[in-house]
N, C-alpha and C positions, 0 to 999 in steps of 0.2 A: 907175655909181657906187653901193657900195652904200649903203644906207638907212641912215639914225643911231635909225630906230626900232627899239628893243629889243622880246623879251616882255614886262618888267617896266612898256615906256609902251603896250601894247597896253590900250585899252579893256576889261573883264571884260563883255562883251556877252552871252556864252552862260553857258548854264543847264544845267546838269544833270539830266536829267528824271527821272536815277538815282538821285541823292543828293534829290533832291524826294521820289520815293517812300518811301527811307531815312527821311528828315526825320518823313516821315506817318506811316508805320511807327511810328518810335521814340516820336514824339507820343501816337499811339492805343493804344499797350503800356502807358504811363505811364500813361494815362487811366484803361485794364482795370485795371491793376493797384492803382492808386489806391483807383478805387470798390470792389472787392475788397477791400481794404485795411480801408475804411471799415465795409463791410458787418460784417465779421467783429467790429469795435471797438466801432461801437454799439449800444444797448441792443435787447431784443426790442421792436418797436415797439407803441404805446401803442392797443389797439384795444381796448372800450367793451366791457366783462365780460369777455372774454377773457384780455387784461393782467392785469388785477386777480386773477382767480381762478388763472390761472398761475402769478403770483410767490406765493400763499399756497400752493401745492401747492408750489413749489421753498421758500418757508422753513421748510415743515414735511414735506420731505419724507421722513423717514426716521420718522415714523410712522404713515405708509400703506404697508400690504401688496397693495391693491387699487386700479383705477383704472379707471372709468368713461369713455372716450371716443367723442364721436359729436356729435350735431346736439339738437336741441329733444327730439328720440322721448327722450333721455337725460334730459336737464338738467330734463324735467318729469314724467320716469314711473319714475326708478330712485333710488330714499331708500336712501342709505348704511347709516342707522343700520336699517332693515328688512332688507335685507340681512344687517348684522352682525349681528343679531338671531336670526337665521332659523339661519344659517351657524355662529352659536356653540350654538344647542340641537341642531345636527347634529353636535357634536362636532368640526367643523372651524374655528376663530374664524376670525376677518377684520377688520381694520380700512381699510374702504374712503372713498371718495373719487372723487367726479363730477363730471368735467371737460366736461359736457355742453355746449353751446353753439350757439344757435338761429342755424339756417342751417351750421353749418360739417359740412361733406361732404366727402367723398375730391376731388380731394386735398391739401386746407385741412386735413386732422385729423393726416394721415400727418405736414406742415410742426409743426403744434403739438404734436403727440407725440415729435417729435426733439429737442424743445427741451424737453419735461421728461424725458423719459430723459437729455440734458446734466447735467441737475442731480444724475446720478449716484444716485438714490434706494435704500439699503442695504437695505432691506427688501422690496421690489418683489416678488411673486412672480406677480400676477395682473392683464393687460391686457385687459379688455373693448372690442372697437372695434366701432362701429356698420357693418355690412355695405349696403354698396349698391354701385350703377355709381358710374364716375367721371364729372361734374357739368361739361360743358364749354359749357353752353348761357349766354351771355348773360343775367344777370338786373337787367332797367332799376333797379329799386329803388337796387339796389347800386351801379351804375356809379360812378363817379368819387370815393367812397367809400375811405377807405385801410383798409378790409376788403377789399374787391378786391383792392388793389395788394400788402397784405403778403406774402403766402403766393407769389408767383411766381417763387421761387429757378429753378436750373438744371433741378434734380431733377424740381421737382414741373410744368413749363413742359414740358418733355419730356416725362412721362404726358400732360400732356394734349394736348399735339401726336399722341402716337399714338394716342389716344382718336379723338380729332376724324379722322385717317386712316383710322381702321377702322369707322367709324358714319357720317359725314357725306360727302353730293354734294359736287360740287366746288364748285361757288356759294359752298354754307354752311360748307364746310372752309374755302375761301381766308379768308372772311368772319373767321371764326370764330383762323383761324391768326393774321392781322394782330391781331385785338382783344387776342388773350393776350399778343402778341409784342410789343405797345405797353406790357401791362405789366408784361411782364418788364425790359425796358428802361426804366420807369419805377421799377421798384425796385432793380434792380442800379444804377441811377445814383441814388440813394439822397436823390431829389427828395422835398420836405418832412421829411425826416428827423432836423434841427433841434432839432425839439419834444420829439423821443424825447429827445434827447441834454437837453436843459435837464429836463426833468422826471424823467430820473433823477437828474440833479443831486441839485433838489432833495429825492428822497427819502431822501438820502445825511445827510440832517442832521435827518429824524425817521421813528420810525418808522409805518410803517404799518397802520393800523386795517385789521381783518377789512372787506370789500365788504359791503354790506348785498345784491349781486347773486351771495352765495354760498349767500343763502338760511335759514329761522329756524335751522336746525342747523348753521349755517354747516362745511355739507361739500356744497356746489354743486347740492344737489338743492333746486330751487322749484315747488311743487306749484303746479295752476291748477284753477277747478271754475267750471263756467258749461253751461247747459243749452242745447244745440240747439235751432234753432226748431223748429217741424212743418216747414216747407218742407225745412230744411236735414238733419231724420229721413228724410226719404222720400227725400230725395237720396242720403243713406247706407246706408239700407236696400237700395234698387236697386244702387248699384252694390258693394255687397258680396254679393249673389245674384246679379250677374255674373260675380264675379270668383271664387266658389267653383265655379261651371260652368267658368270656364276655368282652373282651378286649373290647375299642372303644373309638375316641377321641370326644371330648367335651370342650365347653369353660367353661372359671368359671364362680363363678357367678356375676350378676351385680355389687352386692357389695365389691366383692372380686378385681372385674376386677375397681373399683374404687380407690380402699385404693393400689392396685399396682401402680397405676398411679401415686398416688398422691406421694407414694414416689421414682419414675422412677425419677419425674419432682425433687425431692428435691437431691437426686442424681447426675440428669445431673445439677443444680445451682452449685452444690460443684465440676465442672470440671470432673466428672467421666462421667462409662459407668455403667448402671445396667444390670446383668444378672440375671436371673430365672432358677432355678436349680429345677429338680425333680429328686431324689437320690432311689436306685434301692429298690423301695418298690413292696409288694408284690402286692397289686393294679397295676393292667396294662392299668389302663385310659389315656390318653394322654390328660393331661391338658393342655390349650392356651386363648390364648385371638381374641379375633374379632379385622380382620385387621383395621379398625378405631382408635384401643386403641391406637395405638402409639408404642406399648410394643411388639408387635403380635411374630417379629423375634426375640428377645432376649429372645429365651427361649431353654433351655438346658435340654432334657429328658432325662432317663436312668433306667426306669422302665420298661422294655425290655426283659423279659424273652430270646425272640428268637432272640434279639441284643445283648444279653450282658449274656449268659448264664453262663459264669465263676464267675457272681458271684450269681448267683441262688444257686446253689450246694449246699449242705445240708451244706457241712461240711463247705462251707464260713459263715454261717449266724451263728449270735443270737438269731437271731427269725425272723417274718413275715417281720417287718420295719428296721433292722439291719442287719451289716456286721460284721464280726470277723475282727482284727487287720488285718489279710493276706490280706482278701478281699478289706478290707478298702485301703488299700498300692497300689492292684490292679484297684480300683477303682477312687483313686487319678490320677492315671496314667491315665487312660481313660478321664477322664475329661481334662487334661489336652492336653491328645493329641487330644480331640476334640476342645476345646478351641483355640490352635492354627491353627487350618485349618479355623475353620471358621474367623480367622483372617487373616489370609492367604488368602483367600475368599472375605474379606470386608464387611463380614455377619453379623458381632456385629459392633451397632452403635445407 
């Protein structure tokens, strides 16, 4: 006899393991595309001189022709207005602007440099960026800090994954891969990011007063002057007598000589020229790029002990990587008067 039970009274007992996957699928697309979404919407986020001297360079950016970017060696040893100074009795004027910023290194500067060429700058012709390796080592200070977290877009998550491939054992790659990778995924999911959004709010309803962290000329340069101990002379003196014995020029590295390019190319789109600056560290390696790269002649050295000895001097420094305010003034000038010759020359291009 047969059965009075239909499909329509069968129990729905099974599962589809297919449409579950489907399900996840669809769920985690939403989620990408969501924080994606978000990313793109909210403001640049809120980090501690950085923000502040950023947004006065995008509201007044159409009258700087020049742009100073890099780490502290910038933001305390390159004075705009010596610069324009110098640049206009060469018959070349300039109206510059230092985006300097203690601790930010490749490739934190390349992220902060894409976001003021966004702002589109009409008069742009000249980008200074501070030359070093790419910076993939762990710094305790910083951790957990949303100066770590901001800058871990796609782009810049990716140099430093191949950084850490081509430099680091395996130990301290994997070590090293997970920590970035935590916070790349901590900013592409756009955790604490709240704050950003409410404090641009509010600057929607007044305006904003010049940073007192852009410095008395308010164009980002903040001089420093403090004298070395004795201990901390003889520390400087030795190992700068080391490091002139192993002087010797070298290119970067692969990964280094890639993430420069890549912002050379997003530089020259926005109408400019990029330069690479090496500022008189006690290191005396002549860092460059392999003539292929494109970049090879645009690069500006100054770690020179036996070129540039006035500013070795004990009494110009801070320490190993730093100049005192004198120095700093002295070494403005120098830059400046090499900048114009090789202008003069047709040698920046």
């Amino acid at each position: 006899m047969p059965s009075s039970e239909t499909k329509l009274d069968r129990p729905r007992t099974e599962y589809s393991l297919g449409r579950a996957f489907l399900n996840a699928g669809i769920a985690a697309l939403v989620f990408v595309l969501s924080c994606a979404g978000l990313n793109a919407l909210l403001p640049f986020p809120e980090i501690d001189v950085l923000s502040s001297n950023l947004r006065f360079f995008q509201q007044h950016r159409d009258d700087f022709d020049t742009v100073f970017i890099g780490s502290s060696r910038f933001r305390h040893q390159i004075s705009p207005g010596i610069f324009d100074r110098t640049m206009r009795e060469a018959g070349l004027p300039t109206r510059s602007f230092n985006l300097g910023i203690d601790g930010m290194v490749p490739p934190e500067d390349g992220y902060v440099l894409e976001h003021l060429l966004g702002a589109k700058p009409r008069r742009l012709k000249w980008v200074f960026i501070e030359l070093d390796e790419l910076q993939t080592k762990r710094v305790p200070l910083a951790e957990g800090t949303r100066r770590w977290v901001y800058w871990h877009d796609l782009k810049r998550t990716a140099l430093v994954i191949r950084a850490i491939h081509e430099r680091r054992g395996y130990w301290e790659a994997r070590e090293l891969l997970l920590f970035h990778g935590a916070l790349f995924v901590k900013n592409f999911t756009n955790v604490g990011r709240k704050i950003d959004f409410l404090q641009s709010m509010s600057r929607l309803w007044k305006e904003e007063a010049p940073s007192k962290t852009l410095g008395p000329d308010v164009d980002g340069y903040v001089p420093l002057s403090w004298e070395m101990t004795a201990a901390e002379v003889a520390v400087y003196e030795t190992d700068l007598k080391n490091a002139v014995a192993d002087s010797e020029s070298r290119f970067v590295s692969a990964s280094a000589e890639h993430a420069y390019r890549q912002v050379a190319e997003e530089v020259r789109r926005a109408g400019a020229i990029p330069i690479l600056l090496v500022t008189p560290l006690t290191m005396q390696i002549k860092l460059g790029f392999r003539p292929e790269s494109g970049i090879a002649d645009n690069v500006m050295s100054f770690n020179d002990a036996g070129a540039y000895p006035q500013l070795y001097r004990k009494e110009m420094r801070l320490d190993g990587n730093h100049l005192n305010s004198v120095a700093a003034e002295e070494f403005t000038r120098v830059v400046a008067e090499n900048f114009s010759r090789l202008r003069r020359e047709n040698r920046i291009q």
